[in-house]
Kinemage of the C-alpha trace (Angstrom):
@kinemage 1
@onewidth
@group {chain A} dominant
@subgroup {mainchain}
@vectorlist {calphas} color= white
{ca unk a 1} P 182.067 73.045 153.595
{ca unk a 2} L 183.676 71.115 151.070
{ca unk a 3} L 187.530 70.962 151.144
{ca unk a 4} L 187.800 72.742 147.617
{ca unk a 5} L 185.432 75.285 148.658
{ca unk a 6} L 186.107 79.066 148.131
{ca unk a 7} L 185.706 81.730 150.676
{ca unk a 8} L 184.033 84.496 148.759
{ca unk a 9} L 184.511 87.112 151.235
{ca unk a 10} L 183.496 90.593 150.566
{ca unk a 11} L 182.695 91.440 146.890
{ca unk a 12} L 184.312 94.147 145.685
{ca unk a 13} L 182.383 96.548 143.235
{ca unk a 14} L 183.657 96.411 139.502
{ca unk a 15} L 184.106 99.613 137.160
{ca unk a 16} L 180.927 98.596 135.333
{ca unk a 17} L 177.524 97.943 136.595
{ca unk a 18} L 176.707 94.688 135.918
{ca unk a 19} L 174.721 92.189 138.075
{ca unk a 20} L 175.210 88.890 137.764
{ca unk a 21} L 172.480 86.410 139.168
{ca unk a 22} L 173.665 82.068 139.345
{ca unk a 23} L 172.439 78.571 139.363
{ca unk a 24} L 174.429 75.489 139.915
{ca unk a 25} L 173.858 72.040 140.949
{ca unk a 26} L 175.836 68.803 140.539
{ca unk a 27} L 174.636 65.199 140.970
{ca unk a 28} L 176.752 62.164 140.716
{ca unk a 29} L 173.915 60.171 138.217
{ca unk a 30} L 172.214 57.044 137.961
{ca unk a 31} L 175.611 54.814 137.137
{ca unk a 32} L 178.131 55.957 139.347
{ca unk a 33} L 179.415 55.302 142.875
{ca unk a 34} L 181.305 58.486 143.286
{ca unk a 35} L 181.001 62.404 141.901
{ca unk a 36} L 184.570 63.358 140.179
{ca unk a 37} L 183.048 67.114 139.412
{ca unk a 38} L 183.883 70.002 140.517
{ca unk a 39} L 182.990 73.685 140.437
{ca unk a 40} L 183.038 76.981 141.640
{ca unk a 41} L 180.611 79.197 141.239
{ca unk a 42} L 181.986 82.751 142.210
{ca unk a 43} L 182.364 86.175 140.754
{ca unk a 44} L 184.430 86.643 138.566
{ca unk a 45} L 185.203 83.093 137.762
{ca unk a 46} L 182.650 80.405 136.801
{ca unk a 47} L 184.026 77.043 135.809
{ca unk a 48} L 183.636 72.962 135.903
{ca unk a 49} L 186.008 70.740 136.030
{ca unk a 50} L 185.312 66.648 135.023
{ca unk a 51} L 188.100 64.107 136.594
{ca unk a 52} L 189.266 61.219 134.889
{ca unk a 53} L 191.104 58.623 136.535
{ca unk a 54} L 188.910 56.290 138.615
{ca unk a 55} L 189.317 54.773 142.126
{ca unk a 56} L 188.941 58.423 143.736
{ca unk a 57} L 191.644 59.677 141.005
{ca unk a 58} L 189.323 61.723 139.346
{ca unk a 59} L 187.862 63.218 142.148
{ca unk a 60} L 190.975 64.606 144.051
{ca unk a 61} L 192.181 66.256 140.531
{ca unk a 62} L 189.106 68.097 139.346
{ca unk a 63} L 188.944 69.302 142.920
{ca unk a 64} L 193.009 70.263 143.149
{ca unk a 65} L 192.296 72.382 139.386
{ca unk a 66} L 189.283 74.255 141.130
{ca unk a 67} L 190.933 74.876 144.113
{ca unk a 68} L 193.895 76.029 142.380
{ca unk a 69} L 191.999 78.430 140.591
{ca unk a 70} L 189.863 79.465 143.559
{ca unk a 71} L 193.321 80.633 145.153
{ca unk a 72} L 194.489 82.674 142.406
{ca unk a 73} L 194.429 86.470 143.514
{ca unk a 74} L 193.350 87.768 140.157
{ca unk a 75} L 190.296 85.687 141.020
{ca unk a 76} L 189.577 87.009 144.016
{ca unk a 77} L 186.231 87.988 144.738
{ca unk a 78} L 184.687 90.478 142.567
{ca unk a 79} L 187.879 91.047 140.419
{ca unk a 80} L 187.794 91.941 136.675
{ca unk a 81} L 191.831 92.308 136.168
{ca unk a 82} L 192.433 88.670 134.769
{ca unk a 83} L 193.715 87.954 131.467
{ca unk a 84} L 194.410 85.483 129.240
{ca unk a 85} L 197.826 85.149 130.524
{ca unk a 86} L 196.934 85.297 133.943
{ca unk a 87} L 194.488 82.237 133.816
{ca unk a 88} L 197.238 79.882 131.555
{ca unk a 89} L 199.164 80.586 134.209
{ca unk a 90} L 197.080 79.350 136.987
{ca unk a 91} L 195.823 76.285 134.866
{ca unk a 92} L 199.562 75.359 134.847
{ca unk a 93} L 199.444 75.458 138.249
{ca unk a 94} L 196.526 73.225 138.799
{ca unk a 95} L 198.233 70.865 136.078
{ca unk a 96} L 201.355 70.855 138.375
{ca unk a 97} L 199.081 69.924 141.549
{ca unk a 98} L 197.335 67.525 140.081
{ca unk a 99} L 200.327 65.401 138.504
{ca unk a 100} L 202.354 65.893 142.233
{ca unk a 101} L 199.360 64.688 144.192
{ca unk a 102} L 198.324 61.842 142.148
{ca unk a 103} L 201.813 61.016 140.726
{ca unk a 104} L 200.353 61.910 137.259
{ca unk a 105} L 197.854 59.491 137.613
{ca unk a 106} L 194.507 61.537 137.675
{ca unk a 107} L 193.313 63.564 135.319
{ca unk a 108} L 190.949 66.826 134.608
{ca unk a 109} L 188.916 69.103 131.962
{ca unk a 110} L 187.814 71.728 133.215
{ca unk a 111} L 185.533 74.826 130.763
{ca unk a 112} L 184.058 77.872 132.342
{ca unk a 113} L 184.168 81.996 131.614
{ca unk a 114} L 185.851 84.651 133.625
{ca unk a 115} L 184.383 88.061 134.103
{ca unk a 116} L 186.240 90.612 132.969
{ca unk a 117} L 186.690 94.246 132.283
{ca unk a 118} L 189.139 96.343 129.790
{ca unk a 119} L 188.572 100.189 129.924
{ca unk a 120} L 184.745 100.029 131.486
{ca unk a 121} L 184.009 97.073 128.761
{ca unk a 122} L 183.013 93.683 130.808
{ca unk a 123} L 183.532 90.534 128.299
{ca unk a 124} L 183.293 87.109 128.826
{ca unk a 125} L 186.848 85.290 129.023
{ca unk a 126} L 185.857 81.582 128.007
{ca unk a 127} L 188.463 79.005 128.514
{ca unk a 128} L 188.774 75.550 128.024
{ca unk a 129} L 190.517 72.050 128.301
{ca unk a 130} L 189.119 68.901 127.414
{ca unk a 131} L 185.360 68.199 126.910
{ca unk a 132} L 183.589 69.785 129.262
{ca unk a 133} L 181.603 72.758 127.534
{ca unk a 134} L 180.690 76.670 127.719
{ca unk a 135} L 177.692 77.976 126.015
{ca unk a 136} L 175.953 81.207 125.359
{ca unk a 137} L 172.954 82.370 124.673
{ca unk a 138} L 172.900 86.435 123.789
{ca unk a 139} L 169.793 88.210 123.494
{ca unk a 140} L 171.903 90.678 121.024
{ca unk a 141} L 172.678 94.133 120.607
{ca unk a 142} L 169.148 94.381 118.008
{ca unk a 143} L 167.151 91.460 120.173
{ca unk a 144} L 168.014 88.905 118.047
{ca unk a 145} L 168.500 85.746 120.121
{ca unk a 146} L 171.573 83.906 118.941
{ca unk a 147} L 172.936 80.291 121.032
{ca unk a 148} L 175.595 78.217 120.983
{ca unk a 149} L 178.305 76.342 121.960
{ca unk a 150} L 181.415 78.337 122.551
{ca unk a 151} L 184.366 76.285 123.739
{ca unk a 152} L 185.787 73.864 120.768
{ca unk a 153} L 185.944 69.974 122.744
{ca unk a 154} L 189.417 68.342 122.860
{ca unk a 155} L 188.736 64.981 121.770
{ca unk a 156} L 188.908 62.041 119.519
{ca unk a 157} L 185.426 62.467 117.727
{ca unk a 158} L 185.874 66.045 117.595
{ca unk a 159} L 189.054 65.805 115.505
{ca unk a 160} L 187.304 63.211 113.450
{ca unk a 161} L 184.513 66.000 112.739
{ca unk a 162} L 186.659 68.573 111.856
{ca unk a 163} L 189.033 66.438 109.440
{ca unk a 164} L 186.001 65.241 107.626
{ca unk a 165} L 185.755 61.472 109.053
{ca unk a 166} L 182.777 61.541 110.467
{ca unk a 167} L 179.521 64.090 110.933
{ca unk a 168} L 178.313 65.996 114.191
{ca unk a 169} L 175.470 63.271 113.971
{ca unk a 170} L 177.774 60.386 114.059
{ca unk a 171} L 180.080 61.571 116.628
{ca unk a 172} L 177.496 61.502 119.455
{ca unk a 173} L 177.008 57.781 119.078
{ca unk a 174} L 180.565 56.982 117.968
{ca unk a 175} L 182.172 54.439 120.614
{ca unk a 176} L 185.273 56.504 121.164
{ca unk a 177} L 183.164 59.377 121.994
{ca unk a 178} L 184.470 59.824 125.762
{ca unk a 179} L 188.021 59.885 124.972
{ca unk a 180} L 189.771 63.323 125.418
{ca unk a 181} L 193.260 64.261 123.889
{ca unk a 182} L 193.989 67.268 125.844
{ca unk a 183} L 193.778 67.533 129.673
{ca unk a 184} L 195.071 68.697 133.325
{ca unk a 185} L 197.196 66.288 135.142
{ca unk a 186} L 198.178 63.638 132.325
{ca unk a 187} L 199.402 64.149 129.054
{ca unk a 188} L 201.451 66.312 127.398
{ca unk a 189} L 199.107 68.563 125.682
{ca unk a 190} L 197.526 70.745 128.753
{ca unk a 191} L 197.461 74.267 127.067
{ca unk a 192} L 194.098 75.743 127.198
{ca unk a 193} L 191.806 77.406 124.439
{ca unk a 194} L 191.103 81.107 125.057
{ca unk a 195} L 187.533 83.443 123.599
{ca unk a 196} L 186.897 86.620 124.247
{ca unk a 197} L 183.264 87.708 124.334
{ca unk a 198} L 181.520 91.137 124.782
{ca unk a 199} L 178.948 90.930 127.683
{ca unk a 200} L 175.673 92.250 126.490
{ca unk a 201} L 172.402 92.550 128.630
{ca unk a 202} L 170.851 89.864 128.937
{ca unk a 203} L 173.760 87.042 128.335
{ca unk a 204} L 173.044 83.960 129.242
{ca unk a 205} L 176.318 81.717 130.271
{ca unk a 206} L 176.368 77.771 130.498
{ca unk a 207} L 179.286 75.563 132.137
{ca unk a 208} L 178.143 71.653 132.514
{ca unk a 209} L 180.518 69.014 132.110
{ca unk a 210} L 179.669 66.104 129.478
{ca unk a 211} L 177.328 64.136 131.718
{ca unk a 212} L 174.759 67.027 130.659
{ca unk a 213} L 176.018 66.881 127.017
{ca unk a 214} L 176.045 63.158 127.141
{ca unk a 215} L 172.556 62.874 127.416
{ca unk a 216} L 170.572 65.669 126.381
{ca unk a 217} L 171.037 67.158 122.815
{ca unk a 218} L 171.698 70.737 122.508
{ca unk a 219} L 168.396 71.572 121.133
{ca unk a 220} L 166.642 70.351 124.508
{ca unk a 221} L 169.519 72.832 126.222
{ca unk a 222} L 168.541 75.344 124.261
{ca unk a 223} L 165.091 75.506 125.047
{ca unk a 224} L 165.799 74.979 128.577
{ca unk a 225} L 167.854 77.877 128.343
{ca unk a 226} L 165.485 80.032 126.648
{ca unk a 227} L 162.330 79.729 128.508
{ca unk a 228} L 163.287 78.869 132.109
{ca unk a 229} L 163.130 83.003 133.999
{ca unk a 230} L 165.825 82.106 136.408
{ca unk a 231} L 169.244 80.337 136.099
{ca unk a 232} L 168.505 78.021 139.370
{ca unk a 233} L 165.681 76.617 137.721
{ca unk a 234} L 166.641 75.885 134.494
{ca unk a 235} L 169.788 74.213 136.253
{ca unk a 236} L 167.751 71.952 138.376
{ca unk a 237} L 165.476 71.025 134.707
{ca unk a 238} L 168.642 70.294 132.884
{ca unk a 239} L 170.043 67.700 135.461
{ca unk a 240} L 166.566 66.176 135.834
{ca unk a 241} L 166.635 65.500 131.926
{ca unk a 242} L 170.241 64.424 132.012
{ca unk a 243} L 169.149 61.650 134.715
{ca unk a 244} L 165.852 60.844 133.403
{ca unk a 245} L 168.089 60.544 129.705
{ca unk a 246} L 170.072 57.507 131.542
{ca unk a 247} L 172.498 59.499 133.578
{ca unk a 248} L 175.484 57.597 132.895
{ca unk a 249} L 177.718 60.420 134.161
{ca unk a 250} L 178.482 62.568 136.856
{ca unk a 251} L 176.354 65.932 135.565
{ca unk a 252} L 176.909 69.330 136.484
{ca unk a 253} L 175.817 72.690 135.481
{ca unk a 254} L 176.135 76.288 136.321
{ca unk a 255} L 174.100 79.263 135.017
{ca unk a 256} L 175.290 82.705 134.862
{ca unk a 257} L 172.978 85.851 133.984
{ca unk a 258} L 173.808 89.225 133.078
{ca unk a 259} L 171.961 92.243 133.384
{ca unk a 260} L 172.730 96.129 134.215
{ca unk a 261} L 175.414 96.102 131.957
{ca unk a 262} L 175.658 99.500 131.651
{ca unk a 263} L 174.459 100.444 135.293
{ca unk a 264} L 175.554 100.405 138.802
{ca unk a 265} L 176.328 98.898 141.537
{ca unk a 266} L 177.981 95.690 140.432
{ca unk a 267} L 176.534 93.091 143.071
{ca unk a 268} L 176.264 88.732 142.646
{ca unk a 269} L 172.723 87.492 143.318
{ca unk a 270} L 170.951 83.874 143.955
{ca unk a 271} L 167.572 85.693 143.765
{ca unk a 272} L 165.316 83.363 146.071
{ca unk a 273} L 167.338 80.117 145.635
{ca unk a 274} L 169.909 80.857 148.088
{ca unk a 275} L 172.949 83.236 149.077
{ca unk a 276} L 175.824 84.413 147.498
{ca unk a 277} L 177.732 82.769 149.302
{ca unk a 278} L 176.482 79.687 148.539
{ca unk a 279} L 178.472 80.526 145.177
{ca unk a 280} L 181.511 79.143 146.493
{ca unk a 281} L 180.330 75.256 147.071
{ca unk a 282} L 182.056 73.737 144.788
{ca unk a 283} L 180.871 70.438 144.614
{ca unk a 284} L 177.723 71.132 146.572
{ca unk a 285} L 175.315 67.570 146.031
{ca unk a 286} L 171.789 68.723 144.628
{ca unk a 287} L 168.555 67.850 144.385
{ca unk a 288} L 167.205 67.989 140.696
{ca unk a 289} L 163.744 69.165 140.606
{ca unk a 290} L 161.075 68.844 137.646
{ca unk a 291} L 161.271 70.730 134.851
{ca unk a 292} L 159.099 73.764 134.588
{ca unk a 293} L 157.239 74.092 131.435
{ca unk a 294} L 157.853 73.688 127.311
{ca unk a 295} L 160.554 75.040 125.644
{ca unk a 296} L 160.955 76.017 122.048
{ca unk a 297} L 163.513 77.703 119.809
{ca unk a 298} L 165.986 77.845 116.925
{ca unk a 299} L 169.797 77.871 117.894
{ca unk a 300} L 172.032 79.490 116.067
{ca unk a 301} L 176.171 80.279 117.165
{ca unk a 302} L 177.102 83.686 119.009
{ca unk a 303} L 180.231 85.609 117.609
{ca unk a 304} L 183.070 85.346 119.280
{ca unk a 305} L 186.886 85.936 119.336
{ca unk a 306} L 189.638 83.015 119.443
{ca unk a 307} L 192.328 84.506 121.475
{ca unk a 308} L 195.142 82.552 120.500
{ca unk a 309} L 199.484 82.360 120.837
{ca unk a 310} L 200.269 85.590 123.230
{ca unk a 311} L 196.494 86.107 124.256
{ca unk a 312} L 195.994 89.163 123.872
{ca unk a 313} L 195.607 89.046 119.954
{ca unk a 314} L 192.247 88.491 119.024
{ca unk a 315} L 190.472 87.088 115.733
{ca unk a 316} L 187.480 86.317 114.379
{ca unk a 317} L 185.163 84.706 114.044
{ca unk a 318} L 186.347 81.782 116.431
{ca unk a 319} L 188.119 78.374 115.007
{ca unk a 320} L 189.288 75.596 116.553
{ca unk a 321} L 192.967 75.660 117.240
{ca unk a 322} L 194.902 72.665 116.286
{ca unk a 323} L 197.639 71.244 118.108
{ca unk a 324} L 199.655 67.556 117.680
{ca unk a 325} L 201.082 66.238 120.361
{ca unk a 326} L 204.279 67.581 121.678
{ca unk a 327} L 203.751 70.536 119.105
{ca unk a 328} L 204.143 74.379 120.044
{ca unk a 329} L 200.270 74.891 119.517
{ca unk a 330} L 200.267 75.280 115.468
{ca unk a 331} L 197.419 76.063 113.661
{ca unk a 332} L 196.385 73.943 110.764
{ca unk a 333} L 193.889 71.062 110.170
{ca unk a 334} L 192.853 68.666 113.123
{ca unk a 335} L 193.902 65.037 112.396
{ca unk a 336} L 192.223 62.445 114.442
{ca unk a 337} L 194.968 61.140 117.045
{ca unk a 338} L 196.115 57.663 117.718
{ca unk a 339} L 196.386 57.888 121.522
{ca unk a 340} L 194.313 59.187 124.375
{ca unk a 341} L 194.763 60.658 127.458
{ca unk a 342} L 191.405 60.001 129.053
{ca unk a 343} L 188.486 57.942 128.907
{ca unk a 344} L 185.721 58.412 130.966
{ca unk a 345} L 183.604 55.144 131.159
{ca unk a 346} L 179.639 55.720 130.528
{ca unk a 347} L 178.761 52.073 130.462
């Protein structure tokens, strides 16, 4: 087992019955001579986390955030009590680590969702730091299919999008592309964006950090996403494209499905692709196979709520919270920034 591994142990059964069923797989790409991801892969908590840093740096922080996480007791296994507060908390934790161990040399984003339950409800607790992503796709309360990105990236073309600089278009090839202004372990700007989402049957949750993003476009995700029956497989197609794309990065991805949302028991399935407790690898080295068929599909973005300042207010729809550096988190227009605290080299 890997050292950042997380013992699942027994999985307690939530309020409501919902079943989720996973996929994840990591590969360290065509370019690079070591994997700086990390993940875990465990109910309730789902996340990836993308070091920075170089010369092993990179590694030993996105594996300090995910084990930091893994040992947080409102994560525990089967738990649906975390909020908001609770998960700032333990991301200032892993910030902490990671800046003690590496002497604030290493850095980490890290994206992923939270299950989570308030009265009976389950939602979808997305967080985020940095540029790794979460998506959903949401088969809808009237079956109409509705995907998209729901994390906001922290980074230099991002900021240049939103002020009006530059278009969506021109940000994927823009040269500054891979530099991130908000992170764990370096900086001073670590705070993390917060969404809450209503689970509905059939939810479809995506974590990958941007060696997926980096090389396949959101469309080909999408269609992935929406034609591939279970989450392993359309995991294993997604890494394949990312590497037969170039893969210039480290690329990982976990799938989350939900189903039985108003059922019981609540139970954590592989299906045929392995155990749960294979859930808890977090950096477990994969095998990409061939994608499985064609995909097709419009995408369109899921509602959400921004859950912003003391986390439990929410708003809608979501926007991207703007913060300077060295600010208290105010909201306003993003401004592109003249430093960085991370640059991950694709070349």
């Amino acid at each position: 087992m890997h050292p950042s591994a997380v013992d699942a142990g027994e999985r307690a059964p939530a309020v409501s019955g919902l079943r989720l069923s996973v996929g994840f797989g990591t590969d360290r790409g065509l370019r690079r001579e070591l994997n700086e991801d990390s993940f875990i892969a465990t109910d309730p908590i789902f996340a990836v986390a993308d070091g920075m840093g170089g010369h092993e740096a990179g590694e030993v922080a996105s594996r300090e955030c995910i084990s930091v996480l893994g040992r947080q007791s409102v994560l525990a296994a089967g738990s649906r009590s975390a909020t908001a507060v609770d998960l700032q908390q333990a991301l200032r934790q892993a910030d902490q680590r990671i800046r003690d161990v590496s002497n604030a040399r290493a850095g980490t984003t890290v994206s992923g969702v939270v299950l989570v339950e308030e009265r009976g409800v389950p939602y979808w607790l997305v967080f985020n730091v940095g540029d790794s992503r979460t998506y959903l796709l949401s088969q809808g309360s009237f079956g109409q299919v509705s995907f998209g990105q729901v994390s906001v990236d922290h980074s230099e073309v991002q900021e240049l999008v939103d002020a009006g600089f530059i278009t969506a278009a021109e940000a994927l090839v823009h040269p500054r592309r891979h530099v991130v202004t908000r992170a764990l372990g370096t900086g001073s700007d670590t705070e993390a964006d917060f969404w809450l989402i209503p689970v509905e049957e059939g939810d479809r949750i995506m974590v990958c950090s941007d060696g997926l993003t980096g090389e396949v476009s959101d469309d080909h995700i999408h269609r992935a996403l929406s034609t591939l029956r279970h989450p392993q497989d359309a995991v294993d197609a997604l890494i394949q494209s990312a590497l037969r794309s170039g893969g210039r990065d480290n690329v990982t991805v976990v799938i989350v499905d939900a189903s039985n949302v108003a059922g019981s028991p609540s139970e954590t399935t592989r299906g045929s692709h392995g155990s749960a407790a294979e859930d808890t690898l977090p950096r477990l080295e994969a095998e990409p196979a061939e994608p499985a068929g064609s995909v097709s599909g419009a995408a369109q973005t899921p509602p959400v709520f921004l859950v912003t300042g003391v986390p439990q207010e929410l708003t809608a729809p979501a926007t991207k919270e703007s913060v300077e550096p060295g600010s208290d988190n105010a909201a306003g227009q993003a401004s592109p920034r003249e430093g960085k605290l991370g640059e991950e080299n694709h070349e």
